[in-house]
MDTraj code that builds the backbone (N, CA, C; nanometers):
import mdtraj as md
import numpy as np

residues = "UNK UNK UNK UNK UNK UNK UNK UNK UNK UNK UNK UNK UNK UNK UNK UNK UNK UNK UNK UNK UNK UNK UNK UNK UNK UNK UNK UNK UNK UNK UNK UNK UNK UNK UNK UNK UNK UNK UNK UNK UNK UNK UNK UNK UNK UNK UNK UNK UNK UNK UNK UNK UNK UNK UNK UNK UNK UNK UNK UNK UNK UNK UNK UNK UNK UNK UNK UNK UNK UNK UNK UNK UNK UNK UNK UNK UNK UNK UNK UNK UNK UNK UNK UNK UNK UNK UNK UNK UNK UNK UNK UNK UNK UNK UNK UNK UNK UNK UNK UNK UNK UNK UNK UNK UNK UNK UNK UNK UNK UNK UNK UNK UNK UNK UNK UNK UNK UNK UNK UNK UNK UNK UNK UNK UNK UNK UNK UNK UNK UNK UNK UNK UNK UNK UNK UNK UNK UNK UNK UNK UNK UNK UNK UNK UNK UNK UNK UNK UNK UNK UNK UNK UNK UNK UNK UNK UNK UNK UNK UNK UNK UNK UNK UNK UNK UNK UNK UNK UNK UNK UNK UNK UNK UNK UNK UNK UNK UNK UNK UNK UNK UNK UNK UNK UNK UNK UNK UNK UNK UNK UNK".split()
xyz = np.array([
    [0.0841, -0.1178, 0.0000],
    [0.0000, 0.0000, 0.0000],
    [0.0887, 0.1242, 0.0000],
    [0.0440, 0.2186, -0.1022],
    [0.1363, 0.3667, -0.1323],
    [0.1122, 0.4590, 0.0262],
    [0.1982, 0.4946, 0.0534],
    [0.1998, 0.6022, 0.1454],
    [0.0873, 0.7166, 0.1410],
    [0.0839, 0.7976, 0.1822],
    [0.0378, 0.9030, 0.1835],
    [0.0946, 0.9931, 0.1027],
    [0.2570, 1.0605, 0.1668],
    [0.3157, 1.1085, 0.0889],
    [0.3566, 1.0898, -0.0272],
    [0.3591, 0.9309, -0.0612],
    [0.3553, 0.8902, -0.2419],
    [0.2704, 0.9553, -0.3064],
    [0.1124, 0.9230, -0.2451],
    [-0.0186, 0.9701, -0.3023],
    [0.0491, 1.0925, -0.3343],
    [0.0417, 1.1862, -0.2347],
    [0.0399, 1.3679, -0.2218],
    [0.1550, 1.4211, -0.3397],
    [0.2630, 1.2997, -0.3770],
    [0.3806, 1.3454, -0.4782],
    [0.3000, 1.3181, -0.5925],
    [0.2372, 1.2218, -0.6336],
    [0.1929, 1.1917, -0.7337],
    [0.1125, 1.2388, -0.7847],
    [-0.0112, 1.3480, -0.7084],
    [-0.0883, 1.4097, -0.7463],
    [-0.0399, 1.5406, -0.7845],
    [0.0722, 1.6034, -0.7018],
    [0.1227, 1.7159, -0.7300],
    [0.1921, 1.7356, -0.8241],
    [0.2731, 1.5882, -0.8662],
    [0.3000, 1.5725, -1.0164],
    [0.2398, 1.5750, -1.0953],
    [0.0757, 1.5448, -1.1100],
    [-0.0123, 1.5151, -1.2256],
    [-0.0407, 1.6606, -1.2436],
    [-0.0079, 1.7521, -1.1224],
    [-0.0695, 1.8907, -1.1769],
    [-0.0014, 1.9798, -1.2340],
    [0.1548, 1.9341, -1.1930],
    [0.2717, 2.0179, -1.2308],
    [0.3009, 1.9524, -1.4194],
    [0.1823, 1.8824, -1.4555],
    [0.1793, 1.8059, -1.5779],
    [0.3517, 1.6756, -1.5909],
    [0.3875, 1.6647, -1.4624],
    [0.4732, 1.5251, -1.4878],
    [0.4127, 1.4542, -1.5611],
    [0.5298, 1.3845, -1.6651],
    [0.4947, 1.2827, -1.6988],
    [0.4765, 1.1645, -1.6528],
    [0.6126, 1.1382, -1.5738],
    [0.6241, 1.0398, -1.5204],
    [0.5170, 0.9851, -1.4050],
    [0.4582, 1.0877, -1.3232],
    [0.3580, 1.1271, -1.1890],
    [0.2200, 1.0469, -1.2913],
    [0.1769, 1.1108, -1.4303],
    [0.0646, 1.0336, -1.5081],
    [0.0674, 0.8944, -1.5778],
    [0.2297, 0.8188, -1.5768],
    [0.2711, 0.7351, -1.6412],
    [0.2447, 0.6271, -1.5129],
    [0.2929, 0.6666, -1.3832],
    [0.2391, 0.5839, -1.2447],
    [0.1000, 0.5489, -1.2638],
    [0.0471, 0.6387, -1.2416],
    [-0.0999, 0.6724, -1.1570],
    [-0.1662, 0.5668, -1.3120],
    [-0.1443, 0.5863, -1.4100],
    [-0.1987, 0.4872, -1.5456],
    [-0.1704, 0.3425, -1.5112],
    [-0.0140, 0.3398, -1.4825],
    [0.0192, 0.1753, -1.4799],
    [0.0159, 0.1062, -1.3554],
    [-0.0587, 0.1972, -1.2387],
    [-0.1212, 0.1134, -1.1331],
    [-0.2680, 0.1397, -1.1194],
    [-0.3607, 0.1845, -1.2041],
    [-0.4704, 0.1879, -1.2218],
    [-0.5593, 0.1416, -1.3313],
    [-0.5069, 0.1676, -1.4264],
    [-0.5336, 0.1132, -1.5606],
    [-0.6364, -0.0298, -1.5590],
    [-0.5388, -0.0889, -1.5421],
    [-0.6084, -0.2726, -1.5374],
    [-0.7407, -0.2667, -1.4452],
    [-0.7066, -0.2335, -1.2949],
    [-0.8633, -0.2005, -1.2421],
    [-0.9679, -0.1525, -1.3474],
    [-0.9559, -0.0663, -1.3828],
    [-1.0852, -0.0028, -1.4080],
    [-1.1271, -0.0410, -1.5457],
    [-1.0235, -0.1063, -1.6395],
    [-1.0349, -0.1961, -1.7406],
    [-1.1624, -0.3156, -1.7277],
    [-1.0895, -0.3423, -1.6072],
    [-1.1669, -0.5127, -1.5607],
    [-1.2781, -0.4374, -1.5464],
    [-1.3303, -0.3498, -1.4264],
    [-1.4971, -0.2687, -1.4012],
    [-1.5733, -0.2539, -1.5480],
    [-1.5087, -0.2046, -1.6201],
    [-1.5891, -0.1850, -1.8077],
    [-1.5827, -0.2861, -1.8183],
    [-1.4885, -0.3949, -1.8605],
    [-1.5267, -0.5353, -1.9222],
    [-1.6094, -0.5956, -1.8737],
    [-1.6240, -0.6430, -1.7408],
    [-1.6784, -0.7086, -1.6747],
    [-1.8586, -0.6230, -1.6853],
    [-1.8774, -0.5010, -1.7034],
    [-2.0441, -0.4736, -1.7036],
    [-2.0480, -0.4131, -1.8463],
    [-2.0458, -0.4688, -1.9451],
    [-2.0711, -0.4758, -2.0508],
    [-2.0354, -0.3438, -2.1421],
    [-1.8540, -0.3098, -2.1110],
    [-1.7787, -0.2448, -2.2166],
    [-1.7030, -0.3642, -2.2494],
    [-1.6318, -0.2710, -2.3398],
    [-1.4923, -0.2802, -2.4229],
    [-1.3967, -0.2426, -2.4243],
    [-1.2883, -0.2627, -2.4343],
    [-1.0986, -0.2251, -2.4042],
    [-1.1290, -0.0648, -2.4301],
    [-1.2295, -0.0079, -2.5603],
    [-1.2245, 0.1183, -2.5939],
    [-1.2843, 0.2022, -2.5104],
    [-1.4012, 0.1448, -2.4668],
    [-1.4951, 0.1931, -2.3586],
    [-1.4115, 0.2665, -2.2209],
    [-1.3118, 0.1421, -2.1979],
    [-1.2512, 0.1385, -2.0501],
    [-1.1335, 0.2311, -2.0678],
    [-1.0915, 0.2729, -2.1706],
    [-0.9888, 0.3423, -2.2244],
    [-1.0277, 0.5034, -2.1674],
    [-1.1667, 0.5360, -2.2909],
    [-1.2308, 0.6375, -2.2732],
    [-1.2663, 0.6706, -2.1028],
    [-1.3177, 0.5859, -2.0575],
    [-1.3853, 0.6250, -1.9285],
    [-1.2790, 0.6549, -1.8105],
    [-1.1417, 0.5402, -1.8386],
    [-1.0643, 0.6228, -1.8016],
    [-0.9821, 0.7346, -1.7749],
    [-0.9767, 0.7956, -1.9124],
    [-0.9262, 0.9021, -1.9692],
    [-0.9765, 0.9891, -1.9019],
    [-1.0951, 0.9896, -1.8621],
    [-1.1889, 1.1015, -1.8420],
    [-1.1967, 1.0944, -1.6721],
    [-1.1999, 0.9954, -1.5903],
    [-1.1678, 0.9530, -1.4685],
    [-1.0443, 1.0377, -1.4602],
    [-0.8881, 1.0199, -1.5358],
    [-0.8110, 1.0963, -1.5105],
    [-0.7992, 1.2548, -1.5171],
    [-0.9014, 1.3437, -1.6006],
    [-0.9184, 1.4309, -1.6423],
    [-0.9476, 1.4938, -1.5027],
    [-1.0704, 1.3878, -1.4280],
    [-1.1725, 1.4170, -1.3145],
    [-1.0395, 1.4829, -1.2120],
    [-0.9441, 1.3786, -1.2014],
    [-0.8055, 1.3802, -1.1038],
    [-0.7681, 1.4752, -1.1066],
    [-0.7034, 1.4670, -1.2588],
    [-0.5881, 1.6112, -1.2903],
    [-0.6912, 1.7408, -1.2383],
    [-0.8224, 1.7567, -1.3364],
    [-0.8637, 1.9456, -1.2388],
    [-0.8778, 1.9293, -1.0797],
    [-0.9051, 1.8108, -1.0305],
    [-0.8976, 1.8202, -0.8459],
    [-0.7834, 1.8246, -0.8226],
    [-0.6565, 1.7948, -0.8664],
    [-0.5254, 1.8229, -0.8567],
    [-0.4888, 1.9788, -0.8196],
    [-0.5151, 1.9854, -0.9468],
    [-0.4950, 2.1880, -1.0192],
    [-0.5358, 2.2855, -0.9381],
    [-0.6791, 2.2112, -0.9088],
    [-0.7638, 2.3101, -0.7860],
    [-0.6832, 2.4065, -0.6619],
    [-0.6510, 2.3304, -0.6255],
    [-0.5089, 2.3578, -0.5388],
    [-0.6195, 2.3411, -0.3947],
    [-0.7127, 2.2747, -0.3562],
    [-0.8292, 2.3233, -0.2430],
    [-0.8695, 2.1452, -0.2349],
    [-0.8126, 2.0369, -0.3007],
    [-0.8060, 1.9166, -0.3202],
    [-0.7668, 1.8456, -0.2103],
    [-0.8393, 1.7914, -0.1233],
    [-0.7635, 1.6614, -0.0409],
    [-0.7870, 1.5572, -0.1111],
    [-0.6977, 1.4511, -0.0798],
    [-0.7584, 1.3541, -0.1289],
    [-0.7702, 1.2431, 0.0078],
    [-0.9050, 1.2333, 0.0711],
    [-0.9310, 1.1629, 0.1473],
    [-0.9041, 0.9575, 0.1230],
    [-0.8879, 0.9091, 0.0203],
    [-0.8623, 0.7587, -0.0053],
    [-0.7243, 0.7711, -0.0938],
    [-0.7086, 0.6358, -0.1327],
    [-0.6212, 0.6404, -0.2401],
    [-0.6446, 0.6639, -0.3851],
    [-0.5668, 0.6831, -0.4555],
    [-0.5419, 0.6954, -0.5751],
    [-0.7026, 0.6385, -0.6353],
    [-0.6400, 0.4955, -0.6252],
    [-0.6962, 0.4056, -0.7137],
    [-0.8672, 0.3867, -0.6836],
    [-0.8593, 0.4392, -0.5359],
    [-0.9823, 0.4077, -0.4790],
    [-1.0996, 0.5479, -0.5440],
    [-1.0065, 0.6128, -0.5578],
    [-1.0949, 0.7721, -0.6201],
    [-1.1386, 0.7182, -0.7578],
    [-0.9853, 0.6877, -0.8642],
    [-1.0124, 0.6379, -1.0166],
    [-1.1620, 0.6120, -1.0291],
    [-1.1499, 0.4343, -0.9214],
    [-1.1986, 0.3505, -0.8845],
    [-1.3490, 0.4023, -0.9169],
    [-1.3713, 0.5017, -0.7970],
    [-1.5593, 0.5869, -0.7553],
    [-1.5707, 0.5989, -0.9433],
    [-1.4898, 0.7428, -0.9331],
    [-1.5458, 0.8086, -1.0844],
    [-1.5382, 0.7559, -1.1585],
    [-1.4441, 0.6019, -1.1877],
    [-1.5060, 0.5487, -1.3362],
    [-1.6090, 0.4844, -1.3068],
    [-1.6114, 0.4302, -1.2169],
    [-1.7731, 0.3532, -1.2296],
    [-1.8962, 0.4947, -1.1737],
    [-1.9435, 0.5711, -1.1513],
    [-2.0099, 0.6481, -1.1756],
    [-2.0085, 0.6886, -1.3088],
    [-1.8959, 0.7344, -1.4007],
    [-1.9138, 0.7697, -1.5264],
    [-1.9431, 0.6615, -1.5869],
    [-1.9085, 0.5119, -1.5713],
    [-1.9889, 0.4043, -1.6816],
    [-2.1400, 0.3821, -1.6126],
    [-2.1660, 0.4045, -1.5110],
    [-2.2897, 0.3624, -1.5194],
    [-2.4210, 0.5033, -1.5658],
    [-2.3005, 0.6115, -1.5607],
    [-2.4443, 0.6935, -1.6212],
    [-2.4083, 0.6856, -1.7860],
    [-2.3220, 0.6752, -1.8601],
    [-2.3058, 0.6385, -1.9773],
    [-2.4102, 0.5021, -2.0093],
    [-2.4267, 0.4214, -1.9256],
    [-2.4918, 0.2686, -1.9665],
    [-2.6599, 0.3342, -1.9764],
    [-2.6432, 0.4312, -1.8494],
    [-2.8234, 0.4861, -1.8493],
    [-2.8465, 0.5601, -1.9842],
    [-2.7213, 0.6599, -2.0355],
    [-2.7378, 0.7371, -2.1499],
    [-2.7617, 0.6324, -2.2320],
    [-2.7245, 0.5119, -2.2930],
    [-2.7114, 0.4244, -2.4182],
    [-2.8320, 0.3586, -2.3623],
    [-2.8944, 0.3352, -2.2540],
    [-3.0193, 0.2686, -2.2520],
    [-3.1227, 0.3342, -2.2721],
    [-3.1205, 0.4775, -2.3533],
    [-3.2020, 0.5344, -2.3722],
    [-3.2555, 0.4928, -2.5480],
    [-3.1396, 0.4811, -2.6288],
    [-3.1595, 0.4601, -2.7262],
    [-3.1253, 0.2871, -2.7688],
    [-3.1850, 0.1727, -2.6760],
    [-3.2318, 0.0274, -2.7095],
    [-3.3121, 0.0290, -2.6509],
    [-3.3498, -0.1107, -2.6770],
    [-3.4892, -0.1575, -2.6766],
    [-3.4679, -0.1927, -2.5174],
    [-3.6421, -0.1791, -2.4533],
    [-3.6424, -0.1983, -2.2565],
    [-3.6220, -0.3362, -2.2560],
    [-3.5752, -0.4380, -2.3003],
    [-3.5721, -0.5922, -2.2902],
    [-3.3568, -0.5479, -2.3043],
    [-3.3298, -0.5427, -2.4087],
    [-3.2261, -0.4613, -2.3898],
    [-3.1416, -0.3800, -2.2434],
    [-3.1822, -0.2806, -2.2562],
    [-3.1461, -0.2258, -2.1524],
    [-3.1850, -0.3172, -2.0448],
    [-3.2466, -0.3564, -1.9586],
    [-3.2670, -0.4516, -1.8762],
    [-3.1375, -0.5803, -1.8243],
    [-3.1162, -0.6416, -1.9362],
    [-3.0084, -0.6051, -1.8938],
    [-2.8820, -0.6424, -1.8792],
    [-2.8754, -0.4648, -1.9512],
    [-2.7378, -0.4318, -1.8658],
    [-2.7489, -0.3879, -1.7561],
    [-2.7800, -0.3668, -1.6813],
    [-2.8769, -0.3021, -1.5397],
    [-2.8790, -0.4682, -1.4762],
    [-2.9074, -0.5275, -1.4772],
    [-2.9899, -0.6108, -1.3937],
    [-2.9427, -0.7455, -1.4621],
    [-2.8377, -0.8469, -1.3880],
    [-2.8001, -0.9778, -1.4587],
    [-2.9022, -1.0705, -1.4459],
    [-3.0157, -1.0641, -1.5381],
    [-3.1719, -1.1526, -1.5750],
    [-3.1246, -1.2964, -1.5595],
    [-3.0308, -1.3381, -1.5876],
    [-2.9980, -1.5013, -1.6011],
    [-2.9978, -1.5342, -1.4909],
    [-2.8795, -1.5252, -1.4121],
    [-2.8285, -1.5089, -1.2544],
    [-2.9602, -1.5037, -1.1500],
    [-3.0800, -1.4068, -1.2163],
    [-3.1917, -1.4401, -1.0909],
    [-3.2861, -1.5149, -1.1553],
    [-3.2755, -1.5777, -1.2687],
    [-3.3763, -1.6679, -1.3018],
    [-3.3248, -1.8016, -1.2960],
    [-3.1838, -1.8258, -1.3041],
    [-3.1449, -1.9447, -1.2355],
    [-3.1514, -1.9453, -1.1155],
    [-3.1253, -1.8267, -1.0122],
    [-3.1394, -1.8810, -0.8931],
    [-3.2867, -1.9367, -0.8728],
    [-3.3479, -1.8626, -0.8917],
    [-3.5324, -1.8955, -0.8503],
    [-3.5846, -1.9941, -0.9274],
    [-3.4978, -2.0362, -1.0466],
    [-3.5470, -2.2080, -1.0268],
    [-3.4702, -2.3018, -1.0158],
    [-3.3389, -2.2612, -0.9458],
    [-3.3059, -2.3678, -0.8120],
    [-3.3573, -2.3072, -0.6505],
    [-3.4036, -2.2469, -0.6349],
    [-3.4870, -2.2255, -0.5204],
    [-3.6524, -2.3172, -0.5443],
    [-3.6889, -2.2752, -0.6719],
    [-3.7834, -2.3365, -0.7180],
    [-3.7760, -2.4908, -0.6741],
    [-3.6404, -2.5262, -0.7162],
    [-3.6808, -2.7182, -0.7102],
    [-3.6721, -2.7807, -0.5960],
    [-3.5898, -2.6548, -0.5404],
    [-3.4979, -2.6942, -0.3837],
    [-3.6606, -2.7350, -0.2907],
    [-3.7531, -2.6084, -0.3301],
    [-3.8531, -2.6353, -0.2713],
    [-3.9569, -2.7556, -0.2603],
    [-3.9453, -2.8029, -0.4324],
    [-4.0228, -2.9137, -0.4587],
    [-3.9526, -3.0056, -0.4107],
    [-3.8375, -3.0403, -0.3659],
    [-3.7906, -3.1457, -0.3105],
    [-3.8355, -3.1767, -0.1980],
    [-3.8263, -3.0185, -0.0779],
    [-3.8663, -3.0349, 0.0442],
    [-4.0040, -3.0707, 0.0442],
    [-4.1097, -3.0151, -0.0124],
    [-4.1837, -3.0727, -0.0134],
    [-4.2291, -3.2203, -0.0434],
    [-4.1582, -3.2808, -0.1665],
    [-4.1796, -3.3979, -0.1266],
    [-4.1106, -3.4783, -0.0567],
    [-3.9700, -3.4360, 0.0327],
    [-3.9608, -3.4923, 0.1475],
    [-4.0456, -3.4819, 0.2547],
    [-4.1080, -3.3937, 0.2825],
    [-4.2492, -3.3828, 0.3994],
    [-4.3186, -3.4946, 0.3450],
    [-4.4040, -3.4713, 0.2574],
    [-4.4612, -3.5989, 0.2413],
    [-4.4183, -3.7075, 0.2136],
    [-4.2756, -3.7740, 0.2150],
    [-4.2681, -3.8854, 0.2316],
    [-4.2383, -3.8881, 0.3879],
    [-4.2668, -3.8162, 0.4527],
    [-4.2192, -3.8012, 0.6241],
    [-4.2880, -3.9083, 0.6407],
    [-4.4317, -3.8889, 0.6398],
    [-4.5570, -4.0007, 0.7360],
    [-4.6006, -3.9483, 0.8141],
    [-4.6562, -4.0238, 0.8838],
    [-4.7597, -3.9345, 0.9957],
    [-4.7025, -3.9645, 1.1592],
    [-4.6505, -3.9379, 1.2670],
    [-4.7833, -3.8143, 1.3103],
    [-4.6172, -3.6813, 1.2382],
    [-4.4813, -3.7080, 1.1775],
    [-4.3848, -3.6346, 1.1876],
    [-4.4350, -3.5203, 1.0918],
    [-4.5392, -3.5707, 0.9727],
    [-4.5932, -3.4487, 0.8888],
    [-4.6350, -3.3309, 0.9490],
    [-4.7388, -3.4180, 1.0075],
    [-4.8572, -3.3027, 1.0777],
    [-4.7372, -3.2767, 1.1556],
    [-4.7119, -3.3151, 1.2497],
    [-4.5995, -3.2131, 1.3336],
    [-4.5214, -3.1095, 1.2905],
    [-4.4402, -3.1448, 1.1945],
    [-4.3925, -3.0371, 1.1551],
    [-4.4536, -2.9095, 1.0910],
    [-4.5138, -2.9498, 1.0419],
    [-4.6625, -2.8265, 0.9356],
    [-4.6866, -2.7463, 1.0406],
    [-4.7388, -2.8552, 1.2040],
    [-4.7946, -2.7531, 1.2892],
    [-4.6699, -2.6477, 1.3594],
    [-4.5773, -2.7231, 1.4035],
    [-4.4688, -2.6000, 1.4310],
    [-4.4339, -2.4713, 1.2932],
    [-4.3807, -2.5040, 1.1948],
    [-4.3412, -2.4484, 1.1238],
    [-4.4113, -2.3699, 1.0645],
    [-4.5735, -2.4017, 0.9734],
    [-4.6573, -2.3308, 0.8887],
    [-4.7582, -2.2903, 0.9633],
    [-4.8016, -2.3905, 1.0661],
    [-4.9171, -2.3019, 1.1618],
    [-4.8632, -2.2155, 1.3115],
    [-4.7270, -2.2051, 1.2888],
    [-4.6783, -2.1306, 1.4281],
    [-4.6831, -2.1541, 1.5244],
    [-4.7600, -2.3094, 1.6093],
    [-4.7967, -2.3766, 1.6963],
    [-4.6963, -2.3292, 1.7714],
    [-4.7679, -2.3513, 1.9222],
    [-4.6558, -2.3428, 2.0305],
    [-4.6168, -2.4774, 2.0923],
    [-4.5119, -2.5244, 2.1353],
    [-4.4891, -2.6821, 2.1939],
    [-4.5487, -2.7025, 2.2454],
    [-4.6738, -2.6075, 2.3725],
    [-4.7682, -2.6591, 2.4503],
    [-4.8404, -2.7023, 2.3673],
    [-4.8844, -2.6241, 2.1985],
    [-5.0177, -2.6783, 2.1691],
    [-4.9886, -2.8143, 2.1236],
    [-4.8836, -2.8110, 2.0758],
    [-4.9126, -2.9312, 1.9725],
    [-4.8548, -3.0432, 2.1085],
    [-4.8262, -3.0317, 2.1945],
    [-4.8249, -3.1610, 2.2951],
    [-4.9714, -3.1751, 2.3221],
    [-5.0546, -3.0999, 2.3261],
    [-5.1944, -3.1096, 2.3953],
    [-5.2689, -3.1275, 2.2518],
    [-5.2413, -3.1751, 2.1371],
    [-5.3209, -3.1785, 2.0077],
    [-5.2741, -3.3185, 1.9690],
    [-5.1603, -3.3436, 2.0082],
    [-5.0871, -3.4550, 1.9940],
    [-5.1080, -3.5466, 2.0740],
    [-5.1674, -3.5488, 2.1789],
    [-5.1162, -3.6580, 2.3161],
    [-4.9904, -3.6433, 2.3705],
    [-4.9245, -3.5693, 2.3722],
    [-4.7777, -3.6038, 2.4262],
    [-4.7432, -3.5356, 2.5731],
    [-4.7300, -3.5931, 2.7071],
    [-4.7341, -3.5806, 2.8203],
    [-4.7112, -3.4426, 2.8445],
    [-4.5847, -3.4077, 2.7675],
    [-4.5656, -3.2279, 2.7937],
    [-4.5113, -3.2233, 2.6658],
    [-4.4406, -3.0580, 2.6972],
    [-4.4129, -3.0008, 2.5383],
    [-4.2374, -3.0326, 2.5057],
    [-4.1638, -3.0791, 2.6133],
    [-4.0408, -3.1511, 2.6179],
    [-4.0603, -3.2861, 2.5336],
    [-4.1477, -3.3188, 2.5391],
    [-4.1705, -3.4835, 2.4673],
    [-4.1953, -3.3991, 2.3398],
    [-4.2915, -3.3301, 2.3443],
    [-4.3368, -3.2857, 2.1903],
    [-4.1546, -3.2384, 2.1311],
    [-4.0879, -3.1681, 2.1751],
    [-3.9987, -3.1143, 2.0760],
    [-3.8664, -3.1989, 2.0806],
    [-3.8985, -3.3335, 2.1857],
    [-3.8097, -3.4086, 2.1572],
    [-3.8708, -3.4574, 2.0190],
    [-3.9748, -3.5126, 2.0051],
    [-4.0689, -3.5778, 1.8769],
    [-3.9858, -3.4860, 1.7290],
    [-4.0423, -3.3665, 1.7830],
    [-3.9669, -3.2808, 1.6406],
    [-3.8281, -3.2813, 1.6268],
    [-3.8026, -3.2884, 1.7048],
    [-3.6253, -3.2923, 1.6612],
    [-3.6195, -3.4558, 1.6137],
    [-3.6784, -3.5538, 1.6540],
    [-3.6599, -3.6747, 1.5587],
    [-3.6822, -3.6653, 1.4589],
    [-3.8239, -3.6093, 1.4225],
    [-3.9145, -3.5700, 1.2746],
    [-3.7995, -3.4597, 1.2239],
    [-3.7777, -3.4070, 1.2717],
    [-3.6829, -3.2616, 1.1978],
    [-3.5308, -3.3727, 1.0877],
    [-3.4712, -3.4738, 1.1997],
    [-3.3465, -3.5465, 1.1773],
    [-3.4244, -3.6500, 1.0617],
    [-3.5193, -3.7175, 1.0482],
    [-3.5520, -3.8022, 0.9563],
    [-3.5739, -3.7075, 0.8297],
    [-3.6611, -3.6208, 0.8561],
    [-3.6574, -3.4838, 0.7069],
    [-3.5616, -3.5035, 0.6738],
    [-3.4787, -3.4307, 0.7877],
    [-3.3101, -3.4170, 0.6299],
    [-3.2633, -3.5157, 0.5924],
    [-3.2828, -3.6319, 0.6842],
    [-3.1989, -3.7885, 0.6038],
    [-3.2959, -3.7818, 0.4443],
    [-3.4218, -3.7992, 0.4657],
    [-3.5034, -3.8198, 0.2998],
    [-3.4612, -3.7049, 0.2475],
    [-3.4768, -3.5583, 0.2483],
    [-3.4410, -3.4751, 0.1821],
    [-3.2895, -3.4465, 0.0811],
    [-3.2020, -3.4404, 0.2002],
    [-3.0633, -3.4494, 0.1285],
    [-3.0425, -3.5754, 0.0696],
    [-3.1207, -3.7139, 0.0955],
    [-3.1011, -3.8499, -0.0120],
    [-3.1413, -3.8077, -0.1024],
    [-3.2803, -3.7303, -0.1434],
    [-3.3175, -3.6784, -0.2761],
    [-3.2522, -3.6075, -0.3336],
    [-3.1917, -3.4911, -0.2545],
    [-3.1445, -3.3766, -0.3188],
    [-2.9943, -3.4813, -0.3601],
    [-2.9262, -3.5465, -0.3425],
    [-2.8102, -3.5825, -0.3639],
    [-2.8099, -3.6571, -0.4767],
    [-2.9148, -3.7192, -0.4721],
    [-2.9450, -3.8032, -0.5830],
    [-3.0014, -3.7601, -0.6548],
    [-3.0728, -3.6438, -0.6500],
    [-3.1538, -3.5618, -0.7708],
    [-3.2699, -3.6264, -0.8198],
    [-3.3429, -3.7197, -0.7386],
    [-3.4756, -3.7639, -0.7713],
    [-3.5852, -3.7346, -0.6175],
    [-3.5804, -3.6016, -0.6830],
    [-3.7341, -3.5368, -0.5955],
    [-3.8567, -3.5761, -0.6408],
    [-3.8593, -3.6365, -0.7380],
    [-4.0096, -3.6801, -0.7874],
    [-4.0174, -3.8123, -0.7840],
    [-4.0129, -3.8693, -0.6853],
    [-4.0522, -4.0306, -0.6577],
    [-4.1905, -4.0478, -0.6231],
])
top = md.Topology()
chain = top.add_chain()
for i, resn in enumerate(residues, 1):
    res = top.add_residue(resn, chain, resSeq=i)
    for name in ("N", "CA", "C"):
        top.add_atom(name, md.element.get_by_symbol(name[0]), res)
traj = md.Trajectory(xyz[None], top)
């Protein structure tokens, strides 16, 4: 990690127009903010430009002479290029289509795969409940989906007190996951 006083030389170089002070601050920043454009849907030219202009942002807070720079270097680059690509992405999503723009904004794949593996994850559990049996079904339904309290369901159940009842569920709870994770491992939830 650069000093402080590195930072404070390097900026005072970028204003005194060093070369060398803009030849740093490029070849330890550069690649960052490269990867930020590539990675949300620029190009080497994109990341070029947005940099350029990130540095522009630097050099007049430099010049200013009224400039702290509260982080590092890279961490400033860092802010203003991604503020300048993402209002550039809003400018270009003005002129495609809203299925389009969408997205670049918003990775559509990523939450539609998750939600249908949440989706199946669910159909599994469910049909591990019902291969539970009885009384561990109803038990669990009643703790979990009807909010039951251990008194009730010992007194709905027969079970002497509510210590017996949640010993019961913690058996019913341990047999669930044995059928469940056998399905899920094996990938046949639909038996």
């Amino acid at each position: 990690m650069k000093s402080q006083t590195d930072e404070k030389a390097l900026l005072e170089g970028l204003a005194a127009n060093d070369k060398r002070s803009a030849e740093t601050i490029y070849k330890e920043n550069f690649n960052t903010i490269q990867a930020l454009i590539v990675n949300n849907n620029g190009s080497s030219d994109d990341a070029r430009d947005i940099f350029q202009e990130s540095m522009i942002v630097l050099y007049e807070k430099a010049c200013s002479g009224s400039f702290e720079l509260n982080c590092q270097i890279k961490t400033f680059l860092y802010s203003v290029a991604r503020r300048l690509w993402l209002k550039r992405l809003q400018q270009q999503n003005r002129f495609t289509s809203p299925g389009d723009s969408m997205e670049v904004v918003v990775p559509v794949e990523d939450d539609i795969e998750a939600h249908e593996q949440r989706d199946a994850e669910y159909e599994m559990m469910e049909n591990a409940i019902n291969h539970l049996g009885e009384p561990c079904k109803s038990l669990i339904e009643a703790y979990y989906l009807q909010k039951k309290s251990m008194q009730e369901i010992a007194a709905n159940f027969g079970y002497t007190n509510a210590d017996n009842a949640k010993n019961q569920k913690y058996k019913c709870l341990m047999r669930l996951k044995k059928i469940f994770f056998t399905h899920y491992k094996n990938g046949n939830g639909d038996e």
